[in-house]
Z-matrix of the N, CA and C atoms (Angstrom, degrees):
N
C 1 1.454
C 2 1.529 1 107.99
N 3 1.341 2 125.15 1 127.55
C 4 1.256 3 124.21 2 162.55
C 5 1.061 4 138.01 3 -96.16
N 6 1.229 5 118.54 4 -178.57
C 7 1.953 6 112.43 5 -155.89
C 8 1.692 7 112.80 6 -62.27
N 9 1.152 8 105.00 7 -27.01
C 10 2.014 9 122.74 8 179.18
C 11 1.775 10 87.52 9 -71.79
N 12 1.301 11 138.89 10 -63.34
C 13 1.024 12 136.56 11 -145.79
C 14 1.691 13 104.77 12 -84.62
N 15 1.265 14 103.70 13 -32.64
C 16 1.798 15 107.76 14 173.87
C 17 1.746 16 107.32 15 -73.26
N 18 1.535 17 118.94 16 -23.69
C 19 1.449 18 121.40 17 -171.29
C 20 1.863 19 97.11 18 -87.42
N 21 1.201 20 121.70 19 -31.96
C 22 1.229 21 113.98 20 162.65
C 23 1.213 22 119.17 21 -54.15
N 24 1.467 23 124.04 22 -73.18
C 25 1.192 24 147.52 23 170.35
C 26 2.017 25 98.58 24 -24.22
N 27 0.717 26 109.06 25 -57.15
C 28 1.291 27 126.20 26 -161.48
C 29 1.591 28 104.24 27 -64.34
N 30 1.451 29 103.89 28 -56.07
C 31 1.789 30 115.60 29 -173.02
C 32 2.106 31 97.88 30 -60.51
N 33 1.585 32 83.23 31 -51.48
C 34 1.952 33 81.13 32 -178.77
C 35 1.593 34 110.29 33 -54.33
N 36 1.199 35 115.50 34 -33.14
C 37 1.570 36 96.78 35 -165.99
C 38 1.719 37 101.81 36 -88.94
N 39 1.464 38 113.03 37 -9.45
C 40 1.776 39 116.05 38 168.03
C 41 1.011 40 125.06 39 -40.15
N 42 1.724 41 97.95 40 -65.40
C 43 1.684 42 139.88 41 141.39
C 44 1.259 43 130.27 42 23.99
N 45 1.927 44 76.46 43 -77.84
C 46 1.401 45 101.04 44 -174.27
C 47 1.416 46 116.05 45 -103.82
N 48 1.094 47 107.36 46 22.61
C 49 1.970 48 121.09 47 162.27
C 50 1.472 49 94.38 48 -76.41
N 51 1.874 50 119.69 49 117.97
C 52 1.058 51 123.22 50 156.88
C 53 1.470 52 111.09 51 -43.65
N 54 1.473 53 102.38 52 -66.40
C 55 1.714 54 88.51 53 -175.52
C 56 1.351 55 138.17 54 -60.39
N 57 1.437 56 104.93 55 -23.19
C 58 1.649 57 124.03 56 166.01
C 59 1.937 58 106.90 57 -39.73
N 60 1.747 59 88.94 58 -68.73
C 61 1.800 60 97.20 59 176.93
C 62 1.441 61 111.31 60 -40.52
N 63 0.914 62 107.39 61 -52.39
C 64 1.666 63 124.39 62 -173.33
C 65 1.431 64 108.16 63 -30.09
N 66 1.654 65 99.42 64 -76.21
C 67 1.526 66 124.84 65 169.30
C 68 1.445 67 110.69 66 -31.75
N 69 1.476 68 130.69 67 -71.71
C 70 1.182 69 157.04 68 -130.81
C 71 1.985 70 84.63 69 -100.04
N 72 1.042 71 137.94 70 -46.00
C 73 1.675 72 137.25 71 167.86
C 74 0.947 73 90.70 72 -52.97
N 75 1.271 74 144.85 73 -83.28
C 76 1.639 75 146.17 74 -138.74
C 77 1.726 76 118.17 75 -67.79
N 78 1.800 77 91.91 76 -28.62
C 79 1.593 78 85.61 77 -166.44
C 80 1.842 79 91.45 78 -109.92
N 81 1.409 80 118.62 79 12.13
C 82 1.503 81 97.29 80 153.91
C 83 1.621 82 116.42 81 -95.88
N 84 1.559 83 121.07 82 -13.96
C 85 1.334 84 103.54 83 162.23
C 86 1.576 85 123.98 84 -61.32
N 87 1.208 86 110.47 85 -40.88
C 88 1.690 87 103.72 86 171.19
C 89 1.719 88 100.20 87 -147.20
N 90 1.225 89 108.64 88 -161.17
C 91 1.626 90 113.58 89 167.04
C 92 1.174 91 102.30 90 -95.15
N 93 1.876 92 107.05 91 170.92
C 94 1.088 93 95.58 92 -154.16
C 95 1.729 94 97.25 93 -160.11
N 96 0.975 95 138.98 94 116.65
C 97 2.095 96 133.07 95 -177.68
C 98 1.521 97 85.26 96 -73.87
N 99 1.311 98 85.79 97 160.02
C 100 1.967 99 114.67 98 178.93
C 101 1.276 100 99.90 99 -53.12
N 102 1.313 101 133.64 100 -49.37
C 103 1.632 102 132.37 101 -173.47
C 104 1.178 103 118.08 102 -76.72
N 105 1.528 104 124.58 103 -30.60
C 106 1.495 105 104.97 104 -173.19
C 107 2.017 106 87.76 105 -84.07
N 108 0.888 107 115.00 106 -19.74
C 109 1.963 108 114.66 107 175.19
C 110 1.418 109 100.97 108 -55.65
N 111 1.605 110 115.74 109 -57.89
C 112 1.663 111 98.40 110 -173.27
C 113 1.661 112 100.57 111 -83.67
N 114 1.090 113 127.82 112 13.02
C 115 1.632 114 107.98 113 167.39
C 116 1.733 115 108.25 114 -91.48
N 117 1.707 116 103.51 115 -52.08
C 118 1.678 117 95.08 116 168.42
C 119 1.096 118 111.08 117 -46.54
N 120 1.782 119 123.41 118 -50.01
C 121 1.742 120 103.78 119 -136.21
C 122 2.222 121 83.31 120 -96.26
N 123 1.108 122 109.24 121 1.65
C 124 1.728 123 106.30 122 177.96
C 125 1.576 124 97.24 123 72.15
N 126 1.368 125 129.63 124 48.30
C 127 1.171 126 109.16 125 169.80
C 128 1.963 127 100.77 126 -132.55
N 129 1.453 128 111.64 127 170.38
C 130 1.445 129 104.41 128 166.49
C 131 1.648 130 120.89 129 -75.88
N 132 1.637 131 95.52 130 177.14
C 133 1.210 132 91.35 131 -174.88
C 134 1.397 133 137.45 132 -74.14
N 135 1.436 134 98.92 133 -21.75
C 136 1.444 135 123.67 134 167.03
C 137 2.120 136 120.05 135 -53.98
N 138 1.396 137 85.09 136 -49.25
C 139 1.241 138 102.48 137 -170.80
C 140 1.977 139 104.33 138 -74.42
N 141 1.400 140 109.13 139 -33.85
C 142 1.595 141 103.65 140 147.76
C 143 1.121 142 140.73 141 -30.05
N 144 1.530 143 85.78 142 -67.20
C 145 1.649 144 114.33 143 -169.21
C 146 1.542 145 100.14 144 -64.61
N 147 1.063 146 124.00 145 -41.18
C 148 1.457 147 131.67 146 -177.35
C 149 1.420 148 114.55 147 -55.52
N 150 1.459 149 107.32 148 -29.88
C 151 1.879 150 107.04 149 -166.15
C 152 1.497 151 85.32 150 -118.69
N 153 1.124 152 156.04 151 32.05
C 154 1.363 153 156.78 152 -178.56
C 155 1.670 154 82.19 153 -124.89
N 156 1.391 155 136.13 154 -91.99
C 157 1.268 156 116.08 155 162.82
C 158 1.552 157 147.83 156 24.99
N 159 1.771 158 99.02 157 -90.00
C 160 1.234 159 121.57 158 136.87
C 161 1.401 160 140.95 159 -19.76
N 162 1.558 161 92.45 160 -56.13
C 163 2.084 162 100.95 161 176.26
C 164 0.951 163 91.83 162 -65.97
N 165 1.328 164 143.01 163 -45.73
C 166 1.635 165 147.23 164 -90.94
C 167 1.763 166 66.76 165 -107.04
N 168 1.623 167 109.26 166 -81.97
C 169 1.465 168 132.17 167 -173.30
C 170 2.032 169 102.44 168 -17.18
N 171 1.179 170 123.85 169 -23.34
C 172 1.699 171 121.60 170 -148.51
C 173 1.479 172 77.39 171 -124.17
N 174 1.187 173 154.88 172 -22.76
C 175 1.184 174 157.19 173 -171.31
C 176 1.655 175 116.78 174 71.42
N 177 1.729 176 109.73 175 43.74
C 178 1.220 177 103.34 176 -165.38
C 179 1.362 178 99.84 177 -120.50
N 180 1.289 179 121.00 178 20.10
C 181 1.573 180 129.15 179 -163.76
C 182 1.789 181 92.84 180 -135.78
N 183 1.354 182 144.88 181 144.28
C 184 1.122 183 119.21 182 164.42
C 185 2.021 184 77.70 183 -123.75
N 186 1.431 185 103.19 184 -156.06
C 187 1.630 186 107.86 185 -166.38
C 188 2.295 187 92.41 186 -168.59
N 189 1.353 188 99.79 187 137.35
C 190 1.407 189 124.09 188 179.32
C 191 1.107 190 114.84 189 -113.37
N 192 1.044 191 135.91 190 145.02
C 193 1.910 192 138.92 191 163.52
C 194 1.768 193 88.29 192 -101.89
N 195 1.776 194 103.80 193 123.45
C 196 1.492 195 102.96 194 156.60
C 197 1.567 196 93.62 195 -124.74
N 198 1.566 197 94.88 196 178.40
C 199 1.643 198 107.62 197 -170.48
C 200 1.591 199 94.68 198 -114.38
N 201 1.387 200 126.29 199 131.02
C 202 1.337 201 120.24 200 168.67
C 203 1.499 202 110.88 201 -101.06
N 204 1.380 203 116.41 202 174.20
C 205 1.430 204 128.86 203 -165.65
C 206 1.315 205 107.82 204 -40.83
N 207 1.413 206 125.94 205 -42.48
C 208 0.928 207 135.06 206 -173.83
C 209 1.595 208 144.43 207 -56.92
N 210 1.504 209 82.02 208 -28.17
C 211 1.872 210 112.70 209 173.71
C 212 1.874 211 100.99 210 114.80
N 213 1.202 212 118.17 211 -31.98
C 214 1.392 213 137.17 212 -176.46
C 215 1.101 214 103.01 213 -56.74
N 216 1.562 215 129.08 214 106.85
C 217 1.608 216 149.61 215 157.30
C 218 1.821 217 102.19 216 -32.73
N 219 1.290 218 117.20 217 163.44
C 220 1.373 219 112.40 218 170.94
C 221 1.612 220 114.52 219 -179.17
N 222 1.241 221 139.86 220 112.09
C 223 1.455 222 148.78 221 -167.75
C 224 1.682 223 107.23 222 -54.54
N 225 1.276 224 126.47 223 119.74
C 226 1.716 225 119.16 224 158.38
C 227 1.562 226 94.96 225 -117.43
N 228 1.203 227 103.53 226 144.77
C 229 1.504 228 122.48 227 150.70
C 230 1.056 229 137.69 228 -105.99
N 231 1.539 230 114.46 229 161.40
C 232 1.624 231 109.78 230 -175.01
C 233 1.563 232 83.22 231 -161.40
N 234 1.615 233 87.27 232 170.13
C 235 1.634 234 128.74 233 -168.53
C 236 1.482 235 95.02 234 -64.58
N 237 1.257 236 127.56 235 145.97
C 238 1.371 237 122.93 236 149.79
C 239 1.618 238 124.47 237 -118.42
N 240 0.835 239 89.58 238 36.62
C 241 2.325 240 111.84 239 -174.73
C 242 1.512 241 96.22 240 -130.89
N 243 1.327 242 96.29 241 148.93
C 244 1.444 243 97.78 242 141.87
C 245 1.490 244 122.78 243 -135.61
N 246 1.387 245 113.29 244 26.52
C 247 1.340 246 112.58 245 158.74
C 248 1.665 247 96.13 246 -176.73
N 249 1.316 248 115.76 247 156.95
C 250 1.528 249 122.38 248 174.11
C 251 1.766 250 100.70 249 -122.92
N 252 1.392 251 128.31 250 159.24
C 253 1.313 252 142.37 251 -175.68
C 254 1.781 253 96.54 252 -128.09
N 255 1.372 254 106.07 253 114.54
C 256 1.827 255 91.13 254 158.32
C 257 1.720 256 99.69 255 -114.07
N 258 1.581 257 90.92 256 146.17
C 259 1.632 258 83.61 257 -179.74
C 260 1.569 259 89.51 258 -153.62
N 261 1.663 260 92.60 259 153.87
C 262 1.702 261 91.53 260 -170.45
C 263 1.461 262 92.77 261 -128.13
N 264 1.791 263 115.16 262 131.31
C 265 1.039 264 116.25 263 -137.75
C 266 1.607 265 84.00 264 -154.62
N 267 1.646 266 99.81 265 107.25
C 268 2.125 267 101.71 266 -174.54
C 269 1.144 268 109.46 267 42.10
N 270 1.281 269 115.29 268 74.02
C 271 1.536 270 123.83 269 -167.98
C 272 1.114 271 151.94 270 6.68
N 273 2.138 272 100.91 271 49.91
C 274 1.005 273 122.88 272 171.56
C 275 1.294 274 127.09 273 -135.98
N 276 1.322 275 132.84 274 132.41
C 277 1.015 276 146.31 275 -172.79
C 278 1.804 277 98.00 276 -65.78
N 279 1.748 278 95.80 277 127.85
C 280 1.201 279 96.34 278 153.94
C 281 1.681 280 116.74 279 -142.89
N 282 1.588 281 114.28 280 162.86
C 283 1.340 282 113.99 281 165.97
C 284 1.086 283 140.23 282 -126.20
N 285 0.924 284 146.16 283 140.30
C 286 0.882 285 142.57 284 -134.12
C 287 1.540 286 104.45 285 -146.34
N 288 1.298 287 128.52 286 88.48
C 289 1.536 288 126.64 287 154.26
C 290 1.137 289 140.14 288 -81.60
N 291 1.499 290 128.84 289 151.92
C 292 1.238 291 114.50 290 -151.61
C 293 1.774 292 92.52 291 -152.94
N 294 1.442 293 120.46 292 114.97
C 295 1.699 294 140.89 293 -134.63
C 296 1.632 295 79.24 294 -127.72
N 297 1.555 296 93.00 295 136.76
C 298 1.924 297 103.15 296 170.12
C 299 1.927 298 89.17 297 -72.45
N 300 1.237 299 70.62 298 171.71
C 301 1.550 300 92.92 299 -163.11
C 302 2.063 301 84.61 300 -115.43
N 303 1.066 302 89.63 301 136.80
C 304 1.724 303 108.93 302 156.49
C 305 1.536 304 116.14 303 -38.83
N 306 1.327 305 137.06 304 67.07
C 307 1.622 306 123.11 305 -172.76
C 308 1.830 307 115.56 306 -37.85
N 309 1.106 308 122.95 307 -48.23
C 310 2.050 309 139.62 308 173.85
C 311 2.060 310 83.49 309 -63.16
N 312 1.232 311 135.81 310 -29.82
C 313 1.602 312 112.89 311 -178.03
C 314 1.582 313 90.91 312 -77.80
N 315 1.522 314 100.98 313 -63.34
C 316 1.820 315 105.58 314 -161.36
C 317 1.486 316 109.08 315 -52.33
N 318 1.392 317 114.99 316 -23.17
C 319 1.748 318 87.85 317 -172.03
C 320 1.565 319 96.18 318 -78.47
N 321 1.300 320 115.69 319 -32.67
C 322 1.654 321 121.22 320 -176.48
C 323 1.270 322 107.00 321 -43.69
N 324 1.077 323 137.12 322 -66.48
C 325 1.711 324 156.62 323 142.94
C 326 1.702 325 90.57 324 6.27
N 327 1.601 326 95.38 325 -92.95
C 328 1.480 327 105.44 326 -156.44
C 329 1.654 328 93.10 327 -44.99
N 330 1.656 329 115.96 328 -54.40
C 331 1.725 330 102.38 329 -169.53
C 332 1.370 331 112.16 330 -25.20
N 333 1.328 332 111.85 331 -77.15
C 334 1.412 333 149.43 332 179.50
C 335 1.642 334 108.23 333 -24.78
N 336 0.997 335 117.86 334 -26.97
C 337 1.784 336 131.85 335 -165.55
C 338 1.686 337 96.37 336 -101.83
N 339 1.740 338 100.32 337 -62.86
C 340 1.414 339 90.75 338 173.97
C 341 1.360 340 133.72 339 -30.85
N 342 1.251 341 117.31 340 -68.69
C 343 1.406 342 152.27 341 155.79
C 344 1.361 343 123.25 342 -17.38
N 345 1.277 344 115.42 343 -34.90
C 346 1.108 345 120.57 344 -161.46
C 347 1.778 346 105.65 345 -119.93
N 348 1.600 347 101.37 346 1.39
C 349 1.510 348 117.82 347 167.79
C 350 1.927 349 105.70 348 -77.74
C-alpha cells in the first residue's frame, strides 16, 4: 500500500469516527471553541481535542485565535471543505475533496484570465 492509498485509507476510517463526524457536523454549521463542541457534541474535552487534531492532520478542520471581552485569547474551529466525494473506482477507493475557494482570490483568478484573453 502506498502513501496516497494509506492517506485514503486513513481519511475513511477518520470519517468513520462517530465522534470525529460529530466534531466535523457541528463546526461546519458555524465555528466553534473546544467546549461549546464537547457540550453540543456531549463529549469531553480531551476527547475533542483528540479528533480536532485528527481533522486538523487531513486538513479538514482549520482553527482561529479570537480575543473575547475579556482580553483572554481562545481557539474556534471550523470546517475547511465544503463537500467530500467517495467513489470506488476499479477497486479503488477514491476521494475526492472539494475546499471553498477564497471569493477576493477567485475573482482575482477570473480578472487575471480575462485579461490575459
Amino acid at each position: 500500500m502506498d502513501d496516497d492509498d494509506r492517506s485514503i485509507e486513513e481519511i475513511l476510517d477518520t470519517i468513520g469516527d462517530e465522534h470525529a463526524r460529530r466534531v466535523l457536523a457541528a463546526v461546519s454549521r458555524e465555528p466553534k471553541s473546544a467546549k461549546q463542541l464537547g457540550e453540543e457534541c456531549d463529549l469531553s474535552l480531551p476527547t475533542v481535542y483528540r479528533r480536532i487534531e485528527i481533522l486538523k492532520e487531513y486538513d479538514l478542520v482549520t482553527d482561529r485565535t479570537l480575543v473575547a471581552d475579556d482580553g483572554n485569547h481562545y481557539k474556534v474551529f471550523e470546517s475547511n471543505f465544503e463537500s467530500t466525494v467517495i467513489s470506488l473506482e476499479d477497486d479503488e477507493y477514491k476521494v475526492r475533496i472539494y475546499r471553498s475557494e477564497n471569493l477576493p482570490d477567485r475573482f482575482g483568478q477570473l480578472w487575471d484570465e480575462l485579461g490575459s484573453e
